[in-house]
N, C-alpha and C positions, 0 to 999 in steps of 0.2 A: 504494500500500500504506500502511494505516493502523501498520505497525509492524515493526523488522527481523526479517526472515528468515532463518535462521545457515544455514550450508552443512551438509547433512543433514536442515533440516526436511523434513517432509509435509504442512506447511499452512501457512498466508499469510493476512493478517487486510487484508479492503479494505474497502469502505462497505458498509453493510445494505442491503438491500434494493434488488439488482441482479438484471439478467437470466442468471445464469450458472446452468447446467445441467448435470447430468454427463456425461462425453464434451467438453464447451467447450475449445478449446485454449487457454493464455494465456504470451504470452512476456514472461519476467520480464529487462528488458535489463539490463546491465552499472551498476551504483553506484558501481564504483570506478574508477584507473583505467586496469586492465584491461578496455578495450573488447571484449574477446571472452567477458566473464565473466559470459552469457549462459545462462537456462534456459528452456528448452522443458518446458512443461509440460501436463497434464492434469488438467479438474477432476475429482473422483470424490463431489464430495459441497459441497456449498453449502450455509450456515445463513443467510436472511437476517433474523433474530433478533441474529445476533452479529457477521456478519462473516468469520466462520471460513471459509478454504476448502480442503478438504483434495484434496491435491494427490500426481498421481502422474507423473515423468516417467519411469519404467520402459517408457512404450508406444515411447518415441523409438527408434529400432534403430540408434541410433549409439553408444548410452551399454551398460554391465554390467549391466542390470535390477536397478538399485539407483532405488528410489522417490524418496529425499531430494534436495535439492538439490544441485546441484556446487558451489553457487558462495554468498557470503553478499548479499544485496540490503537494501539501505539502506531505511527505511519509516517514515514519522512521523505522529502525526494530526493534527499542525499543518505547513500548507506553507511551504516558507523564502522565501517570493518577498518576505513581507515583511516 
């Protein structure tokens, strides 16, 4: 992820111009650490113009049919390795 994702979002910002299509499932692991702070998500809508992906985990049947995030996921466009 190009940038953070607060607990509640419905979309998540990754590289332009990828293969993701709506219906893609994408698991967003755990940033912090809370190893279980984990979201299961759904694309619904890909721009690869922007990066933008908006995102529904309502389809999970574990979670209240709430869209947003549970959890907040750390995201930057520069990577820390160096």
């Amino acid at each position: 992820m190009l940038a953070p994702a607060e607990k509640g979002a419905t979309q998540i910002t990754v590289e332009k111009d990828l293969d993701l299509v709506a219906g893609d499932r994408l698991a967003l692991v755990a940033t912090s650490y809370d190893n279980t702070a984990a979201d299961d998500v759904h694309v619904v809508e890909y721009d690869i113009v922007t990066g933008i992906v908006k995102i529904d985990r309502s389809r999970d049947i574990k979670v209240d049919n709430e869209a947003g995030l549970m959890f907040y996921h750390w995201g930057a466009e520069k990577s820390t390795k160096e």
